[in-house]
N, C-alpha and C positions, 0 to 999 in steps of 0.2 A: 493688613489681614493677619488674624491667628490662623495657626496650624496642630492640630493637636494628633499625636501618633500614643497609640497604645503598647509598650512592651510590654517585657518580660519582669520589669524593674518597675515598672508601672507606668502611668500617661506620662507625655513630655510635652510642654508649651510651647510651641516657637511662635514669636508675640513679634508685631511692626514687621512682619513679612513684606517689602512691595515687591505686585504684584502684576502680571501681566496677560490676559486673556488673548489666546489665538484662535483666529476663526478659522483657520485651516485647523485641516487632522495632524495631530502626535503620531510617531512612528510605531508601529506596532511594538504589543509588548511591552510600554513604559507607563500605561494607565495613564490618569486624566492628569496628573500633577507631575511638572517638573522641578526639580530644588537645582539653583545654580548653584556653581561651584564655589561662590563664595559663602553660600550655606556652609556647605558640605564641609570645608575651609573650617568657621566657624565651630563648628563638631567635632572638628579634630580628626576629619576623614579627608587625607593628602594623600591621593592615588600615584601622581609621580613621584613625591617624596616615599613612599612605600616601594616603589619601586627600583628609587634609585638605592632605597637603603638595604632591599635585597642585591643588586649587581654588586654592591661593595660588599657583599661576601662572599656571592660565589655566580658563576656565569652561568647557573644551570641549575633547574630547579623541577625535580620530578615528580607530575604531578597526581600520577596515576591513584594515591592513597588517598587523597585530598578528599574530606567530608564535610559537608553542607548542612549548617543547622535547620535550615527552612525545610520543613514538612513537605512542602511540593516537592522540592529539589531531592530529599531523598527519596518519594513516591515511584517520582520518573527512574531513578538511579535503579532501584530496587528492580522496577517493573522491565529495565533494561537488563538485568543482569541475572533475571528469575529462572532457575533452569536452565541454564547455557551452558553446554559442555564444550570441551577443545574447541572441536571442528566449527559449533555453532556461533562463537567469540568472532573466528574469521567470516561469517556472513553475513555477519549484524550489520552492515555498513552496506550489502547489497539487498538485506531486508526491509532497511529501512527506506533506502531509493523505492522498494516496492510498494510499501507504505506511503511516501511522498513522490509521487511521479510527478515527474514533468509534461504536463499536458502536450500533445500533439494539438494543433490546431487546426479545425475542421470547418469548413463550410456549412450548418447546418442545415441548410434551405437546400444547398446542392446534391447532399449527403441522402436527406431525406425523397428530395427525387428521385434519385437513382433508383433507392431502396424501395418508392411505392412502386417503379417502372417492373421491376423482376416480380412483387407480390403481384400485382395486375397481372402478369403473362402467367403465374401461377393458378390466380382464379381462373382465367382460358382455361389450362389444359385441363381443370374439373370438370368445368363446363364440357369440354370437348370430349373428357371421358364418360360421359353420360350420366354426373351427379345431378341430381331435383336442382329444378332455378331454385327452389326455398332454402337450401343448404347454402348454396351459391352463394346465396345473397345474405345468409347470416356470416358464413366465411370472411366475403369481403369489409364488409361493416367491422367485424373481428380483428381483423389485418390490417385496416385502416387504422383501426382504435388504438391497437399498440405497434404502430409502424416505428417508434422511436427506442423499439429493443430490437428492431433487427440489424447485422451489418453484413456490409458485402465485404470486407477484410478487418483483418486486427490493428487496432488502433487503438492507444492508451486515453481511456477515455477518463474523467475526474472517477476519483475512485468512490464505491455508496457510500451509505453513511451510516456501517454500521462495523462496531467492533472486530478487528479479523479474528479470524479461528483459529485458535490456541490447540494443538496436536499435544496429546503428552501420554507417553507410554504407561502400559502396565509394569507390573512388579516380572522380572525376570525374564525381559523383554530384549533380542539381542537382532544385533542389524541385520538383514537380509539383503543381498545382489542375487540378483537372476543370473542365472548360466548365459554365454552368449549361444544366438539363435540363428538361425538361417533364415534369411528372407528371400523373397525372389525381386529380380530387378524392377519390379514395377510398384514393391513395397517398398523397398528402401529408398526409392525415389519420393514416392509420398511421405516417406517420414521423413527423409530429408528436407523438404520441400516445408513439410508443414512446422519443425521445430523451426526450421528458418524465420520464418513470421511468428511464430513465439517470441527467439529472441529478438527482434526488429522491433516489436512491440515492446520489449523489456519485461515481458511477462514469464520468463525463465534465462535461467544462466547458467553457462556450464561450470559443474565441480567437479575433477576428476578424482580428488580424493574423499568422494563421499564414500560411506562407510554401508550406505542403502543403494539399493538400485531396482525397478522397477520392468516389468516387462512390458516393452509397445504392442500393441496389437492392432492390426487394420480388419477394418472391418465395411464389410459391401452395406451401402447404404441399399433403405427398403426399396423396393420395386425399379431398381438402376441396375445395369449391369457394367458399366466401367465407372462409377462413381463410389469411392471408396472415403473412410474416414479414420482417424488415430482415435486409439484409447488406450489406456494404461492399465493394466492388472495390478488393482491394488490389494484385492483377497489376502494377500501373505504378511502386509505391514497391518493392514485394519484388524485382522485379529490380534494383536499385540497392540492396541492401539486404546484405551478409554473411551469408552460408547458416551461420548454427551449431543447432546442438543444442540443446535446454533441455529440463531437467526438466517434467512437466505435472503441476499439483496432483491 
C-alpha cells in the first residue's frame, strides 16, 4: 500500500507499506492510521534515542516555553491562556475538572420515578386548591412532557452542549467583596446546608483568596412559610461586567 502525506515542503510518498486492517476501534485521538515504529525508524524519528540524548545532557528539562507548530495545538494553548490573570492561572485546573466532570452515575428509570412520584402529589394539591380539571390537565401533560429537567438533589449530570460563558469585564472595572453580614440561625443553616451540595456536586469550590466576593441572600419561597431558597446578589459585579448574549441550555 502507498501512503501519501501532504507538508509544508510538499507531498511525501511512503511506497510498499504492509499493511494491516483491525476490526476493532483505535484508541481515541490517533485517527484511522497507525505507522509502526519501524516507519517512523525509517524517518529518522527515534523517540528513545531522542530521549536518551537529551538525559546525556542534562536531568531536567523545563518545559513550560515549549511552542507547537501545529495550528490546533496553538488554538487550544492560546484559548487556555486568553485573559488569565494571577489568581485565574491557579483555577484553570479546577475549571477545567468543571468543564470535564466526572459523571455521577444514576439510575434513570429510578431517578425518574421518584421525580414523576412528587410532580403527581403537585398536580393533587392544585387540584385540591380549587384550579379548573382543564388547567389540571394541561399542567400534568406539561410535567409529564419535561419530567426529565426536574431533580430531587444535585448531581453532576453530563454537561449540555453548548459552549460555556465567557465573563469578561469592562474598561476600569475593579474587584468587589461584600462586607460581612448577619444572618440569623436558621439562614446560615440553609446556606450552609445548601453550599454543602454545591460542593458535593463539584459545582463550586472554595477560594479564600479571591479578590470578588458576592453576597448570599435567602429568600422565602412563593406561598410557603418555612421553605426558603439561596441567591446571590450579583447587581455589583454585572454592572462591571460586558452585556453579551449567550446561548441557555
Amino acid at each position: 500500500m502507498d501512503l501519501r502525506f501532504e507538508t509544508d515542503a510538499g507531498p511525501l510518498m511512503l511506497t510498499n507499506i504492509k499493511c494491516w486492517v483491525s476490526t476493532g476501534e483505535l484508541p481515541t485521538n490517533v485517527g484511522d492510521i497507525l505507522l509502526s515504529r519501524a516507519i517512523m525508524y525509517k524517518l529518522g524519528f527515534d523517540p528513545r534515542a531522542m530521549l536518551r540524548e537529551a538525559a546525556s545532557m542534562t536531568d531536567e528539562i523545563d518545559m513550560a516555553d515549549a511552542v507547537s507548530h501545529s495550528g490546533v495545538v496553538q488554538a487550544v494553548s492560546h484559548e487556555l491562556v486568553d485573559d488569565l490573570a494571577g489568581e485565574e492561572e491557579e483555577l484553570l485546573p479546577l475549571e477545567m475538572d468543571s468543564y470535564f466532570p466526572d459523571i455521577v452515575a444514576v439510575d434513570a428509570a429510578a431517578e425518574t420515578t421518584k421525580v414523576k412520584e412528587v410532580l403527581d402529589a403537585k398536580v393533587v394539591e392544585a387540584l385540591t386548591a380549587d384550579c379548573g380539571s382543564e388547567f389540571v390537565a394541561k399542567l400534568a401533560a406539561l410535567l409529564d412532557k419535561y419530567v426529565d429537567v426536574f431533580r430531587l438533589s444535585q448531581v453532576r449530570d453530563p454537561p449540555v452542549k453548548i459552549p460555556p460563558l465567557k465573563v469578561h469585564l469592562g474598561n476600569g472595572a475593579r474587584p468587589i467583596r461584600c462586607k460581612a453580614r448577619r444572618y440569623s440561625p436558621l439562614q446560615r443553616e440553609i446556606i450552609q446546608q445548601h453550599v454543602k451540595q454545591l460542593e458535593a456536586a463539584g459545582f463550586v469550590y472554595r477560594y479564600h483568596a479571591s479578590r470578588w466576593g458576592s453576597a448570599p441572600l435567602i429568600v422565602r419561597k412563593p406561598h410557603t412559610k418555612d421553605e426558603f431558597r439561596m441567591t446571590v446578589d450579583l447587581r455589583p459585579i454585572n454592572i462591571q461586567t460586558e452585556q453579551i448574549a449567550w446561548a441557555m441550555p
